[in-house]
C-alpha positions in Angstrom: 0.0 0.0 0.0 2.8 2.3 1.2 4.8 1.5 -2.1 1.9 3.5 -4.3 2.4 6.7 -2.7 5.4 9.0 -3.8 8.4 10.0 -2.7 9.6 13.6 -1.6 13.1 13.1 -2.3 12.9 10.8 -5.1 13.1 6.9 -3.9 15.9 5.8 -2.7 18.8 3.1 -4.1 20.0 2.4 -0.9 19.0 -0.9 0.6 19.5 -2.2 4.2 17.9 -4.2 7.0 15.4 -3.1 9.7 15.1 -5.0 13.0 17.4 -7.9 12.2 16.9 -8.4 16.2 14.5 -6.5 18.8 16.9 -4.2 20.2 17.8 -2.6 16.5 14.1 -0.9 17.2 13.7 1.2 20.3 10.9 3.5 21.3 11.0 5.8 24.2 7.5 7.7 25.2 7.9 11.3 26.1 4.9 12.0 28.7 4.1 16.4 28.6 3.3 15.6 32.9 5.0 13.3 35.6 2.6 11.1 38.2 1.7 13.5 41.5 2.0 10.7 43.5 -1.8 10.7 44.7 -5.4 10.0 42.9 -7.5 7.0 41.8 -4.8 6.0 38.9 -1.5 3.9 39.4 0.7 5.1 36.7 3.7 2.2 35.7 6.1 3.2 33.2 7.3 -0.3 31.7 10.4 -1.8 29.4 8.4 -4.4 27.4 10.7 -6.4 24.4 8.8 -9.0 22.0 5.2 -8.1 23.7 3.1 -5.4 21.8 0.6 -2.7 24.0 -2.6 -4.7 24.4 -0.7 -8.0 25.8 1.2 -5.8 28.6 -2.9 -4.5 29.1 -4.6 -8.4 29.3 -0.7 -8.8 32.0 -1.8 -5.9 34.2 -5.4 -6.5 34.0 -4.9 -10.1 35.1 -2.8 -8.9 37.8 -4.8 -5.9 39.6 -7.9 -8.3 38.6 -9.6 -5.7 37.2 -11.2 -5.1 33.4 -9.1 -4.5 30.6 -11.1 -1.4 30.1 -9.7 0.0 33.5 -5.7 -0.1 32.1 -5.1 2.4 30.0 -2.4 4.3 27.5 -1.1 6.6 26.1 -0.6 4.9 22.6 -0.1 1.6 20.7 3.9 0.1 20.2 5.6 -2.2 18.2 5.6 -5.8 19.0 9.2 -6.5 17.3 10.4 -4.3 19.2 12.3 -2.5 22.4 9.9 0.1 24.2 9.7 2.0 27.0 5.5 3.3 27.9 3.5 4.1 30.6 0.2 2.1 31.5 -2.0 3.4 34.2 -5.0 1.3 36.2 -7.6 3.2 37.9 -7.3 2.0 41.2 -9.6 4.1 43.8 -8.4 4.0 47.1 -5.2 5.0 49.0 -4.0 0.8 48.5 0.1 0.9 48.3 0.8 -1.7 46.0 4.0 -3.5 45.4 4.7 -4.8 41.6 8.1 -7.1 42.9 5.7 -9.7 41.8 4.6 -8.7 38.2 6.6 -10.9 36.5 6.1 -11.7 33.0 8.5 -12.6 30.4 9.8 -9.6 28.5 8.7 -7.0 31.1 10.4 -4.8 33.2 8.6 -2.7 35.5 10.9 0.7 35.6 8.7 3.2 37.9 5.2 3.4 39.2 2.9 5.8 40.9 -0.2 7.5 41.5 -1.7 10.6 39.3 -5.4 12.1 39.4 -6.3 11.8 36.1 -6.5 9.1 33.5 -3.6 8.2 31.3 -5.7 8.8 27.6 -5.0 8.2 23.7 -2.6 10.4 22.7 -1.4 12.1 25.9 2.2 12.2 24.9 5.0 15.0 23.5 6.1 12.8 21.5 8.4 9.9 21.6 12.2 9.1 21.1 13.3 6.7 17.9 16.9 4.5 18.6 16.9 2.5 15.1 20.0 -0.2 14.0 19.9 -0.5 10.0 22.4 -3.1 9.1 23.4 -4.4 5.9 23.2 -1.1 4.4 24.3 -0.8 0.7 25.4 3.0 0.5 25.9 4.6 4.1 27.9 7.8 2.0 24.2 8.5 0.1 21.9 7.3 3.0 23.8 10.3 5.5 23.7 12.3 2.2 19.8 12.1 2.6 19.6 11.7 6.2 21.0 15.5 5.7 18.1 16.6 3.6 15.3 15.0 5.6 16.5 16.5 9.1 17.2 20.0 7.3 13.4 19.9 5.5 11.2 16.9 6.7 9.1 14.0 5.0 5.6 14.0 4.0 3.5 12.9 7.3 2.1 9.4 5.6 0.5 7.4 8.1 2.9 4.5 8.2 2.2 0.8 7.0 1.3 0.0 10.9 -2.1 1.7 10.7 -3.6 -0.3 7.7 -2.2 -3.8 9.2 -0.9 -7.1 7.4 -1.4 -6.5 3.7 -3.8 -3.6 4.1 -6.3 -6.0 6.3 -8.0 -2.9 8.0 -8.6 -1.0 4.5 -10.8 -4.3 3.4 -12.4 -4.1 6.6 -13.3 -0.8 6.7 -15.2 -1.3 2.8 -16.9 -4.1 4.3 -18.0 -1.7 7.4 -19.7 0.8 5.3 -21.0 -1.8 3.0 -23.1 -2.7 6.0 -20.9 -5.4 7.8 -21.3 -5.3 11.3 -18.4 -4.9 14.1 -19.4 -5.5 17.4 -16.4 -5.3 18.7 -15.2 -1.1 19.1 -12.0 -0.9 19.5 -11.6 -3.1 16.0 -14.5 -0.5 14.7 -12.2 2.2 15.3 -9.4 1.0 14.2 -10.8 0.4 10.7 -12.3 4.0 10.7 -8.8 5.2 11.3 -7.4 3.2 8.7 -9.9 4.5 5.9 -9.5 8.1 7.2 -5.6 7.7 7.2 -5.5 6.3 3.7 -7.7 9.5 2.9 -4.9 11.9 4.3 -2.4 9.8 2.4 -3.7 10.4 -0.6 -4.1 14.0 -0.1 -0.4 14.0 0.0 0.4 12.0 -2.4 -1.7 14.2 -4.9 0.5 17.0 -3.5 3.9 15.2 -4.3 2.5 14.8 -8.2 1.5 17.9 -9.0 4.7 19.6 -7.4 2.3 21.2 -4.8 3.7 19.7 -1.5 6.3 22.3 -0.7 4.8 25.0 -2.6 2.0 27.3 -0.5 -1.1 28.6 -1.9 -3.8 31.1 -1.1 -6.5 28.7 0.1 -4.6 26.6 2.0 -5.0 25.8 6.2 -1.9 26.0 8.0 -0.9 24.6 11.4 1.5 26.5 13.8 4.5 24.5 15.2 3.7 22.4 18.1 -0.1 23.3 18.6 -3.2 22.0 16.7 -4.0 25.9 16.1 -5.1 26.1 12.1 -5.8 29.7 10.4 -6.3 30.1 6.8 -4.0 31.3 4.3 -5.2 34.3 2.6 -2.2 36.4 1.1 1.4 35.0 1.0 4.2 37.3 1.8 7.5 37.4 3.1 6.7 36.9 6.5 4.5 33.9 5.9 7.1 32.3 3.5 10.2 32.9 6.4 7.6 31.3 8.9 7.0 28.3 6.7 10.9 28.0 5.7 11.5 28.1 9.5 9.0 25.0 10.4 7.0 28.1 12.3 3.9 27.2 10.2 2.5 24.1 8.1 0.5 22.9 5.4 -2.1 20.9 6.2 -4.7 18.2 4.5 -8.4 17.1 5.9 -8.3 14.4 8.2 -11.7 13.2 6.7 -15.5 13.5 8.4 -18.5 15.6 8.7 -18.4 19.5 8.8 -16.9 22.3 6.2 -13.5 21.9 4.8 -11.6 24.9 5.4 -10.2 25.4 2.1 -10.7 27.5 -0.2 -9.4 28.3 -3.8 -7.2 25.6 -5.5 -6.4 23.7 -2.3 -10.5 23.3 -1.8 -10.4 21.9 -5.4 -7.8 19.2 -4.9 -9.5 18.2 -1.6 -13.1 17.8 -3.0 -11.1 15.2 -5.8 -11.3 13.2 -2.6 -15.4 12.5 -2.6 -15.3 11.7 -6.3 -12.4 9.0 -6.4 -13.3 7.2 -2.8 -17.3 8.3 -2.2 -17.8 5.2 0.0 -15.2 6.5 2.4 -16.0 10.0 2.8 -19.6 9.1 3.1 -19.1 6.2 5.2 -16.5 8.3 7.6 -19.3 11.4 7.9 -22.0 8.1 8.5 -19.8 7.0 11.6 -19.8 10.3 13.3 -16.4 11.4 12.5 -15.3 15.4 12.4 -13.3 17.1 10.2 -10.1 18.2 11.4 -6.7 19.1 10.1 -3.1 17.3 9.9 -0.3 18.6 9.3 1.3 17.0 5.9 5.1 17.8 6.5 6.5 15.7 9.2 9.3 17.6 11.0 11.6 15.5 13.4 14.1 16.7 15.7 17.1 16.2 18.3 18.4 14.1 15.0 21.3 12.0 15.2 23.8 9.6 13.1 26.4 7.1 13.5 28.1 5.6 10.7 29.7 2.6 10.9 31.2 1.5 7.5 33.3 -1.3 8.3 30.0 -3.1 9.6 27.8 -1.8 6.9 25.4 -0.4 9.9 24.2 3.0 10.6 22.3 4.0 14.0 19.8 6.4 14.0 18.2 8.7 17.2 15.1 11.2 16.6 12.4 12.6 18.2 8.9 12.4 16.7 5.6 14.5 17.8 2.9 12.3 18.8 0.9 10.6 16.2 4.1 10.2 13.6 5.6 7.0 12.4 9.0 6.1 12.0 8.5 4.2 9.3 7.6 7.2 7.3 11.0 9.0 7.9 12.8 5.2 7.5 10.7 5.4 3.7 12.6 8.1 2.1 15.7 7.3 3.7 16.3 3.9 1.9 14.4 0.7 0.8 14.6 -1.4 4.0 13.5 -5.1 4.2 11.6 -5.0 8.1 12.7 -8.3 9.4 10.0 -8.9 11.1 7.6 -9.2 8.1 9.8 -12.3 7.8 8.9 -13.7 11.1 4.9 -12.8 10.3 4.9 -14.7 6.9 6.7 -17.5 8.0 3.7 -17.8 10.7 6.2 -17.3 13.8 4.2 -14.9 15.7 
């Protein structure tokens, strides 16, 4: 699916491996608040390798004895993988509790305490990206675009993890608004989310073809830096063009559902495109209750690093990411990686 879309820097001809073991993936969350120490919710940052989010839940929720609905985070991370999250349990009461004996195999509980609010979706700054690429064919042209992509950015796709094995939740989504029913509504929301993220990634990839991505135009809705804040563009100056040059301000596309687009002009145009070439989604994302809202369609990342090593043919990797973004989207226009672990799904070794 991700191999349709186009590429801002041209794609790339420098090939390498991604997760050859756990460890070459790491993830660390980056919370905006730290636990008070007091409140109904026991807050547990945890090192998890080989497990992905919703097992550590079913671990937690087993051990409090409590319903999975009562854990909570503050978003989904790899399974084939090294990652360092918070979970929190609502636990009313003033209870001390002692997790010496939450042990489960690749687990390690680093810190725990009490806040007064609920961990939710999305409460994060951001989180910190420690990637291994080994076997790679060029290191001289991959740093060469490493350069370019930590000076400018990457177009924002929604990575391959939000549409699942081979697409899966795109085909379940058309079989939702065909009139399939999903009882289950976390699965219903994670197929709305897929159609409404293949939406946005089309917006973008219209951009990239008609040389429109990096270009701003009267019409468009911008985003300023670190905020969801939005205004419409109507005149372009030089104070407006510095702001977007600086990362200040940012294009952005419709994240797809009921309500006005706030376009106008050209970029309204291109947008509308949208309810002509996929109907059933549009409709069937406004039929589900979803809003309109804005994304921003550069992704920007920062506190960049690299570390060649050429005699081993491996490059390491540290970044930030705002919450939200995929790694596997910067990863895309750096080179043309073979994930590993795709290895280990086919061959049925989950």
């Amino acid at each position: 699916m991700m191999d349709e879309l186009a590429y801002l820097y041209g794609q790339p001809n420098v090939t390498g491996d991604l997760r050859t073991t756990k460890e070459d993936f790491k993830v660390f969350e980056i919370l905006p608040f730290s636990p008070c120490g007091e409140g109904e919710h026991l807050l547990i940052k945890i090192r998890k390798t080989g497990l992905n989010t919703l097992m550590v839940v079913r671990h937690l929720a087993n051990y409090f004895s409590v319903k999975e609905n009562l854990v909570s985070y503050a978003g989904l991370k790899d399974r084939f993988a090294v990652t360092e999250q918070w979970f929190g349990v609502h636990l009313p009461g003033k209870q001390v509790y002692d997790l010496a004996n939450f042990i489960v195999d690749g687990v390690k509980v680093l810190e725990y305490s009490r806040h007064n609010k609920k961990l939710k979706i999305g409460a994060l700054t951001g989180n910190r990206f420690e990637i291994t690429l080994r076997n790679v064919s060029n290191s001289g042209e991959l740093a060469r675009r490493w350069q370019a992509i930590t000076s400018f950015g990457v177009p924002n796709y929604f990575g391959e993890q939000r549409f699942g094995i081979d697409g899966g939740n795109i085909d379940r989504a058309k079989a939702l608004f065909s009139g399939q029913k999903v009882k289950d509504k976390k699965k219903k929301s994670m197929y709305l989310s897929a159609a409404r993220s293949f939406l946005f990634n089309q917006q973008i990839n219209s951009r990239l073809l008609n040389d429109s991505f990096e270009k701003l135009a009267v019409g468009d809705v911008m985003m300023l830096a670190g905020t969801q804040s939005v205004f419409p563009l109507e005149q372009i100056d030089d104070d407006i063009t510095r702001r977007f040059n600086e990362k200040d301000i940012d294009i952005t596309a419709s994240m797809w559902g009921a309500g006005k687009l706030m376009t106008t002009g050209e970029p309204l145009a291109q947008e509308l495109t949208l309810i002509q070439e996929y109907a059933d989604f549009c409709q069937g994302l406004i039929k589900f209750g979803l809003k309109q809202e804005r994304r921003r369609i550069r992704l920007v990342i920062s506190e960049a690093n690299i570390d060649v090593d050429k005699g081993n043919a491996m490059v390491n990797l540290s970044f930030n990411l705002a919450s939200g973004c995929f790694a596997t989207t910067v990863l895309r226009e750096l080179l043309m990686y073979s994930d590993l672990t795709e290895r280990v799904i086919t061959d049925g070794n989950k």
